[in-house]
PAGUTI-702789 format. One record per residue: x, y, z of N, C-alpha, C in turn; residue number from 1. Coordinates in steps of 0.02 Angstrom, whole numbers, plus 50000, padded with zeros to 5 digits. Example, Ala and Ser with C-alpha at 12.3 -4.5 7.8 and 13.67 -1.06 7.14 Angstrom:
REM residues 2
nx	ny	nz	cax	cay	caz	cx	cy	cz	i
50660	49716	50390	50615	49775	50390	50660	49835	50390	1
50642	49888	50354	50684	49947	50357	50645	50002	50394	2
***
This chain:
REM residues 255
nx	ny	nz	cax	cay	caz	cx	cy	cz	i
50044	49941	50000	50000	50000	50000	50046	50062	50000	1
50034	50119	49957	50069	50196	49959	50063	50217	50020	2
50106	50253	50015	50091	50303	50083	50019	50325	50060	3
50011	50376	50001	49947	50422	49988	49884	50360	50000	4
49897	50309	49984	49816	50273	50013	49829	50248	50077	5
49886	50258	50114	49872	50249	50211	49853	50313	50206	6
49855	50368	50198	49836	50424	50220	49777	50437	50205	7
49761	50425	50161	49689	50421	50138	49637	50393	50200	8
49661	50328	50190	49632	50265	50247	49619	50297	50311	9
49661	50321	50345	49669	50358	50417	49626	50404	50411	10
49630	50462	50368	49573	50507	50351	49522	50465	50365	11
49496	50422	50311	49422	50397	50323	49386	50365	50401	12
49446	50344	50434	49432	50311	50508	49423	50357	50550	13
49446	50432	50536	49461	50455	50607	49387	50503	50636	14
49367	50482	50680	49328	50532	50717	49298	50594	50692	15
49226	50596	50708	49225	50676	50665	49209	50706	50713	16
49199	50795	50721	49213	50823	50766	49153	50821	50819	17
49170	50829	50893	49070	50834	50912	49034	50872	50874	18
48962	50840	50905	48915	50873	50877	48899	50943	50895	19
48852	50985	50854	48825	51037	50887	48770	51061	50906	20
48709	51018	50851	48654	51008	50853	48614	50956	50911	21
48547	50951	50913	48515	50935	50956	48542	50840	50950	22
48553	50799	51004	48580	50748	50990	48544	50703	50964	23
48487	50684	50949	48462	50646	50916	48471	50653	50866	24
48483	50708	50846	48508	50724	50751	48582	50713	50741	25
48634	50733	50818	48675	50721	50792	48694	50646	50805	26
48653	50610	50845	48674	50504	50844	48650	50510	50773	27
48592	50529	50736	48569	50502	50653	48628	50505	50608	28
48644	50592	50624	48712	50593	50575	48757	50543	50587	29
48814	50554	50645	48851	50527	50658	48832	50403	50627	30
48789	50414	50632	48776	50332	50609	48780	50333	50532	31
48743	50405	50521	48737	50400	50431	48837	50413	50408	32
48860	50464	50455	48936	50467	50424	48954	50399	50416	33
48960	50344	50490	48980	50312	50480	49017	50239	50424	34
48918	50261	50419	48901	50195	50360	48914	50234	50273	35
48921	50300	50288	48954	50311	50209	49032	50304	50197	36
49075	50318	50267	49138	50321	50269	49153	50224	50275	37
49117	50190	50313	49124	50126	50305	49104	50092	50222	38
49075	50122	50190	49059	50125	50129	49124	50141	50065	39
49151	50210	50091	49208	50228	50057	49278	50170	50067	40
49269	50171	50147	49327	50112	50157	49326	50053	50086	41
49269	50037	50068	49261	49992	50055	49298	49991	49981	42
49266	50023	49970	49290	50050	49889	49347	50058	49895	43
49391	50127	49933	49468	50114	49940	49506	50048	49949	44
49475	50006	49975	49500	49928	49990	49505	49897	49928	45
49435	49919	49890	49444	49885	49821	49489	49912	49762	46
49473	49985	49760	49551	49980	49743	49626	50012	49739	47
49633	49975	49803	49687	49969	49806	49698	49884	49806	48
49667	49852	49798	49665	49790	49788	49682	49757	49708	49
49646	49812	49664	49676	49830	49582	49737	49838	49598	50
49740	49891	49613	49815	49917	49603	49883	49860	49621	51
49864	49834	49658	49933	49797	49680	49897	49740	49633	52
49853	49697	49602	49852	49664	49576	49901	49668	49505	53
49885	49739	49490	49907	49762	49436	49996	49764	49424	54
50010	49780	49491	50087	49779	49508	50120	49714	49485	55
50084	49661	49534	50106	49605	49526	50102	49574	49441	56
50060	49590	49425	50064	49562	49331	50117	49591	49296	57
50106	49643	49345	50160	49697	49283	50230	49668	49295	58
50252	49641	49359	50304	49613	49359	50317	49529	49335	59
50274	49517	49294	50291	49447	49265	50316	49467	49199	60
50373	49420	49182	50392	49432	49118	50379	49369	49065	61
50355	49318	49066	50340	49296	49023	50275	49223	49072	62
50267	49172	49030	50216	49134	49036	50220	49099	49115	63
50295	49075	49103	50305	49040	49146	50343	49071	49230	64
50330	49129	49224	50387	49193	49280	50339	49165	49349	65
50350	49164	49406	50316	49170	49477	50321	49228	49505	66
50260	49251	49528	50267	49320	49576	50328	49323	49643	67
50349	49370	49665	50410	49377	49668	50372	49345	49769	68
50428	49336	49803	50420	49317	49878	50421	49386	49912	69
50372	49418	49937	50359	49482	49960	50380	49481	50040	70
50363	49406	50070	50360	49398	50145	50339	49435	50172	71
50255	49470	50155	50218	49520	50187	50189	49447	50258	72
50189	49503	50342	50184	49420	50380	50103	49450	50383	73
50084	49498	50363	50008	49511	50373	49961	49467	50302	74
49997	49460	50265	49973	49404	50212	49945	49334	50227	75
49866	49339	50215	49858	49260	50223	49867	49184	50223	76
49881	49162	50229	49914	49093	50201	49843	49039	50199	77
49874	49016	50129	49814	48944	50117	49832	48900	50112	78
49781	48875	50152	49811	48794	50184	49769	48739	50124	79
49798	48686	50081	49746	48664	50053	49734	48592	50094	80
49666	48567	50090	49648	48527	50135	49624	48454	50104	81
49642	48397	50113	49598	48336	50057	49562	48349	50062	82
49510	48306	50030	49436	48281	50053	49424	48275	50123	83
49372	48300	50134	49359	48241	50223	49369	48167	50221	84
49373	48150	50267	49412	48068	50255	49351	48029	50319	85
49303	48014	50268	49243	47971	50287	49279	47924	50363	86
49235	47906	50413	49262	47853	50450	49236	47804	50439	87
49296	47746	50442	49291	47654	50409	49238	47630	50439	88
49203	47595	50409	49138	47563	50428	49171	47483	50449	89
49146	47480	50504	49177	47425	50534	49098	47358	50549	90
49112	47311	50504	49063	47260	50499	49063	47197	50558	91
49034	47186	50601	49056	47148	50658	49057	47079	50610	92
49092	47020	50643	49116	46976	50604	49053	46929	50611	93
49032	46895	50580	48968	46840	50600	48993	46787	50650	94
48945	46776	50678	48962	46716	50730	48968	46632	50708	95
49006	46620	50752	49034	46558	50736	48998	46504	50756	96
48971	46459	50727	48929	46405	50760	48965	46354	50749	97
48974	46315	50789	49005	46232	50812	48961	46172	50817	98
48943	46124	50770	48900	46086	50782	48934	46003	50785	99
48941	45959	50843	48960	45921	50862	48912	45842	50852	100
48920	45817	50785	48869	45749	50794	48888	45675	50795	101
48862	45653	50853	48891	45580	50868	48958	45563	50908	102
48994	45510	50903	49047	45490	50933	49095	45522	50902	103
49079	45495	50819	49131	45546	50759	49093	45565	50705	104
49073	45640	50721	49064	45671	50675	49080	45727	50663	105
49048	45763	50593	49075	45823	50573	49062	45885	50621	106
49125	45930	50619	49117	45998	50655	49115	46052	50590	107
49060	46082	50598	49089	46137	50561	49080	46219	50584	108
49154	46243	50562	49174	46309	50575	49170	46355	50533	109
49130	46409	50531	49126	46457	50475	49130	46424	50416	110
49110	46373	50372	49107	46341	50327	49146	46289	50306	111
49186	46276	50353	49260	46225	50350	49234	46171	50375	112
49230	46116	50372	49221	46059	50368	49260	46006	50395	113
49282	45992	50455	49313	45945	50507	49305	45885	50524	114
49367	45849	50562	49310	45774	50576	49320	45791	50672	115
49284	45766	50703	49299	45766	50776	49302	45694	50796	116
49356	45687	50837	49351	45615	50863	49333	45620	50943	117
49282	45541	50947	49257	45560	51004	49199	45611	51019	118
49159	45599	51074	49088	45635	51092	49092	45692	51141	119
49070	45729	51144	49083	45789	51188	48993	45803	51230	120
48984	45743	51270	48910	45756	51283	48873	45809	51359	121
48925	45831	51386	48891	45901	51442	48931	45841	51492	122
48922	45783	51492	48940	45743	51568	48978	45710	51559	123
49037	45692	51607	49088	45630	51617	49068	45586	51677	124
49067	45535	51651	49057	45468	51703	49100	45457	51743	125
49087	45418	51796	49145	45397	51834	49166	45346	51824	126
49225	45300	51831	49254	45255	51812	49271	45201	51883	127
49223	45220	51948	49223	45183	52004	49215	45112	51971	128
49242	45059	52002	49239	44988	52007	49200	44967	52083	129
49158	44914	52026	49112	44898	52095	49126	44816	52095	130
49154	44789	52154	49153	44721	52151	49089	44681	52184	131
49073	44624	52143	49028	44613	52139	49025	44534	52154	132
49022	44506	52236	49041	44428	52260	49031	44393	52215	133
49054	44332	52206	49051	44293	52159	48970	44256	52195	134
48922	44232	52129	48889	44166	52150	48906	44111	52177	135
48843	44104	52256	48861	44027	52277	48849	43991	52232	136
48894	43917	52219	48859	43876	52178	48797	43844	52216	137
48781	43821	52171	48702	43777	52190	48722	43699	52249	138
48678	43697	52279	48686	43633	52311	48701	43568	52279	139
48740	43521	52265	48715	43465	52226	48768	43410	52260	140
48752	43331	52258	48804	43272	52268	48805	43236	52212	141
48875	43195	52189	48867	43165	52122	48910	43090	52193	142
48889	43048	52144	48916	42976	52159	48949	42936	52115	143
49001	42930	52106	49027	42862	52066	49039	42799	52092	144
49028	42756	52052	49035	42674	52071	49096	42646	52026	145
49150	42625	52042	49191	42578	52013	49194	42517	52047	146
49174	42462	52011	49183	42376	52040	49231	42337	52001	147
49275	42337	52057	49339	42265	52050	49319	42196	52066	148
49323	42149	52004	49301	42103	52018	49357	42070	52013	149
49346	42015	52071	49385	41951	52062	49345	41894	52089	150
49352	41856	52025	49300	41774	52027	49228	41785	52057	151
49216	41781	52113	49144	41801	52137	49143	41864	52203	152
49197	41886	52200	49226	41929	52259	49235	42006	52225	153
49183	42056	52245	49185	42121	52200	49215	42181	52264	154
49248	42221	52245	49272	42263	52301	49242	42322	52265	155
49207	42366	52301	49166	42440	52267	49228	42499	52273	156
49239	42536	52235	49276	42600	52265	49210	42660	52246	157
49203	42696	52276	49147	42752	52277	49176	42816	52284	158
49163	42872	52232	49188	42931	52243	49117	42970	52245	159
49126	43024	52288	49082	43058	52325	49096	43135	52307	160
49062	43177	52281	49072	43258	52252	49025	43308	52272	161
49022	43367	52273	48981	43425	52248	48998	43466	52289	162
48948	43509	52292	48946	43575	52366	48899	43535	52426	163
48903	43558	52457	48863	43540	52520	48875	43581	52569	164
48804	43587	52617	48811	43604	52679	48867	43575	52751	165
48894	43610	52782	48931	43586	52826	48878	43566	52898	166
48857	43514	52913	48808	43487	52961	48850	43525	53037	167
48806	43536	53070	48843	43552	53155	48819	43494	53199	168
48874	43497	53244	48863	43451	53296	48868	43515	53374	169
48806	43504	53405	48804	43523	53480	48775	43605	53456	170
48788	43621	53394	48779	43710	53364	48827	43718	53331	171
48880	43681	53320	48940	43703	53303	48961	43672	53238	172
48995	43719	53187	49013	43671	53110	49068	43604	53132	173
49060	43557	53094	49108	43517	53104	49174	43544	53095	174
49243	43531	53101	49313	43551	53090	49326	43556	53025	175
49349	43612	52993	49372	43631	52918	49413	43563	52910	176
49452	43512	52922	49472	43476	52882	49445	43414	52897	177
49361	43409	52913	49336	43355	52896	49322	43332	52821	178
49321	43247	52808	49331	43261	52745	49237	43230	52709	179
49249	43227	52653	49190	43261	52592	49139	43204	52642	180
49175	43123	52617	49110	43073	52648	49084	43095	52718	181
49132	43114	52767	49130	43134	52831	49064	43175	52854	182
49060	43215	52803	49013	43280	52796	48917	43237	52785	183
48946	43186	52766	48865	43155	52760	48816	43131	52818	184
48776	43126	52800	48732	43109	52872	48731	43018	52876	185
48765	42987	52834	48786	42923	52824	48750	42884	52756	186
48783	42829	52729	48773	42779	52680	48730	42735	52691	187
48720	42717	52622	48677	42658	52636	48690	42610	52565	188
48705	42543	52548	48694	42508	52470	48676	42431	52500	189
48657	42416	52419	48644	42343	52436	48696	42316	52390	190
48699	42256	52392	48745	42206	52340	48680	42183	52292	191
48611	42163	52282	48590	42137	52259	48571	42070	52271	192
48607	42036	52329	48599	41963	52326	48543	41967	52414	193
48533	42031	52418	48507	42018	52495	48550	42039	52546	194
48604	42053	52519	48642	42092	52570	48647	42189	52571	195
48680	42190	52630	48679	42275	52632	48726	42271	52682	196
48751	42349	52695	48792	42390	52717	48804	42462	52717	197
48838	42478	52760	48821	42582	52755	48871	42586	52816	198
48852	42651	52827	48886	42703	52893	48834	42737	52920	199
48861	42758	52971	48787	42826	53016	48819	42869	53039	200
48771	42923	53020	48822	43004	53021	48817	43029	53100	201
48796	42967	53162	48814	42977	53234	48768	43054	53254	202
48786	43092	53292	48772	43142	53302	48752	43212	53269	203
48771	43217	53219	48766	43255	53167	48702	43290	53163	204
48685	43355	53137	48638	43382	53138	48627	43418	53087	205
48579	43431	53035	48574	43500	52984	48538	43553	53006	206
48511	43563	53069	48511	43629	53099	48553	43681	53110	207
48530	43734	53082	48593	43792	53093	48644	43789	53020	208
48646	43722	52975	48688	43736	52934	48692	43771	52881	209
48744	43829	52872	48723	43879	52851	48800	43872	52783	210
48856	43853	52829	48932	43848	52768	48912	43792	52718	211
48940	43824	52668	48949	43772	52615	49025	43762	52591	212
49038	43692	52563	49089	43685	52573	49088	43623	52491	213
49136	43647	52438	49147	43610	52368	49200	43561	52391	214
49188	43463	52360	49238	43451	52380	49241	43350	52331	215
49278	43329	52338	49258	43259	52353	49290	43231	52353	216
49291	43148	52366	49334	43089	52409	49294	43033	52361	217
49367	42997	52385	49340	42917	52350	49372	42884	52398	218
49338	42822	52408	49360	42769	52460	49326	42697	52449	219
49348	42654	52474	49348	42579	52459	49266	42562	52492	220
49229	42539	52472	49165	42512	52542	49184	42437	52553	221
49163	42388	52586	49165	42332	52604	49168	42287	52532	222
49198	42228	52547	49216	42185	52495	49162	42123	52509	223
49131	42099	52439	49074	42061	52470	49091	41989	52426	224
49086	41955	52443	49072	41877	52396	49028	41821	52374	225
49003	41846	52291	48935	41817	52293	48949	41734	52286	226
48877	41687	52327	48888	41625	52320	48880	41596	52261	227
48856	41629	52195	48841	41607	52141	48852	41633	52092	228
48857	41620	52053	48880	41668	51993	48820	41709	51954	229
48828	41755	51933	48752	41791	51909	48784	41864	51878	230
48707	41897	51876	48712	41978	51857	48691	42005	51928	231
48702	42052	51961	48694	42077	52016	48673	42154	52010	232
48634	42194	52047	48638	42271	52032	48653	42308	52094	233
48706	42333	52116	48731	42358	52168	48730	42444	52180	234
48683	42447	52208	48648	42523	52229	48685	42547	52293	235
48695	42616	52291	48717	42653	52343	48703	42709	52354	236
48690	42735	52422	48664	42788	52433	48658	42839	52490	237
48699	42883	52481	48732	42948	52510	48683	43011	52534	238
48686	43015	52608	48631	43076	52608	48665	43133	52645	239
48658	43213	52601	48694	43271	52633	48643	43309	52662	240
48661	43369	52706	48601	43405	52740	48575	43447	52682	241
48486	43458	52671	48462	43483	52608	48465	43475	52553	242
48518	43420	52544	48508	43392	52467	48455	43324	52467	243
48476	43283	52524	48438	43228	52531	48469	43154	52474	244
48435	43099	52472	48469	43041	52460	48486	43052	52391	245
48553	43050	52380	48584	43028	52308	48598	42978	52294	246
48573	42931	52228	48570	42866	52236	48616	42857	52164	247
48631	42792	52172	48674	42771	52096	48662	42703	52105	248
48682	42672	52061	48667	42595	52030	48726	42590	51978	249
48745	42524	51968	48787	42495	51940	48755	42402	51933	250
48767	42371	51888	48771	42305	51874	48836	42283	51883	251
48842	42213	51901	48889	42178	51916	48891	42115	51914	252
48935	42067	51870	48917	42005	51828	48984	41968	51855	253
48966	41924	51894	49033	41865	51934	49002	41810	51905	254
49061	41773	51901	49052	41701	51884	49071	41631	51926	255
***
């Protein structure tokens, strides 16, 4: 800017003198100066706004010249700015479903396709062991007969088996190493020709008997000699507590 348009400028700003007139006429004036001298400003602004435009062209010398670096610091500066820069739209991710079928079956994850081994069912069992007594066996007596013969003279051997009750005597079980025949309430057989023979189980009682006891024995019975020669049928017969008489038969042919 010239000096002659600061001086100008200052002129137009400065104060005009008081008033002299009645003051309501002179606030009208004084508002009307204002707004004509704010008016003039205006125009002086404009140009002098030519004028230095005009300066500056005048100092380019050809197409490509740049206006010169003035470093006026009352000069505006322009800032250039991008676009506004939208904010990212953020898509929440879809949820993941897990579907678990059978012992082995498919899992699938967001569309992926798996195998799973093994069941995944909410509960685990316990793996306690429960022992569980073994079954009594059942009551039973078996009998065998083997006959040695010689000429008319047969000697029996008899084997005796099963579970059985242990009989008491007085209340009391007989002694753990009584043996299998021992345990009977006694024998009884015939030879067939009219004769017989046995044992008696004495005192013995099946009241109270409650042990059972698996076992068996073989032993010789009496040796008999028939007077004639023939077929013979030689029966024998063994009685335990609650099983009652077990019987067997055999034939037997002396000459």
């Amino acid at each position: 800017m010239t000096d002659d348009l600061k001086d100008r400028f200052e002129q137009l700003v400065a104060d005009p003198p008081p008033p002299t007139g009645v003051p309501s006429q002179a606030v009208a004036a004084r508002v009307r100066t204002v707004r004509r001298r704010r008016t003039a400003g205006v125009v002086t602004l404009a140009a002098a706004a030519v004028v230095a435009i005009a300066v500056a062209a005048g100092n380019l010398t050809d197409i490509d010249s740049a206006p010169p670096v003035t470093n006026t610091p009352s000069a505006p500066v322009t800032v250039v700015t991008g676009p506004p820069t939208a904010a990212p739209t953020t898509i929440p991710p879809s949820p993941v479903v897990t579907h678990t079928v059978g012992p082995t079956g498919s899992t699938k994850t967001g569309g992926t396709t798996g195998t799973t081994a093994g069941a995944t069912t909410g509960h685990t069992q316990g793996t306690g062991t429960t022992k569980t007594p073994p079954a009594r066996p059942p009551l039973s007596a078996h009998v065998k007969l083997n006959p040695i013969i010689n000429g008319r003279t047969v000697t029996m051997r008899v084997t005796v088996s099963g579970t059985v009750l242990v009989p008491t005597v007085e209340g009391k079980n007989l002694p753990a190493d009584t043996s299998f025949l021992n345990l009977s309430g006694g024998t009884q057989y015939y030879w067939g020709d009219g004769e017989e023979g046995g044992s008696d189980g004495g005192s013995m009682s099946c009241d109270g008997a409650k042990t059972r006891k698996t076992g068996q024995e073989t032993y010789t019975a009496e040796t008999h000699t028939y007077t004639k020669p023939g077929t013979y049928t030689f029966r024998y017969t063994v009685r335990y507590c609650n099983i009652g008489d077990t019987v067997k038969t055999v034939k037997v042919t002396v000459k």
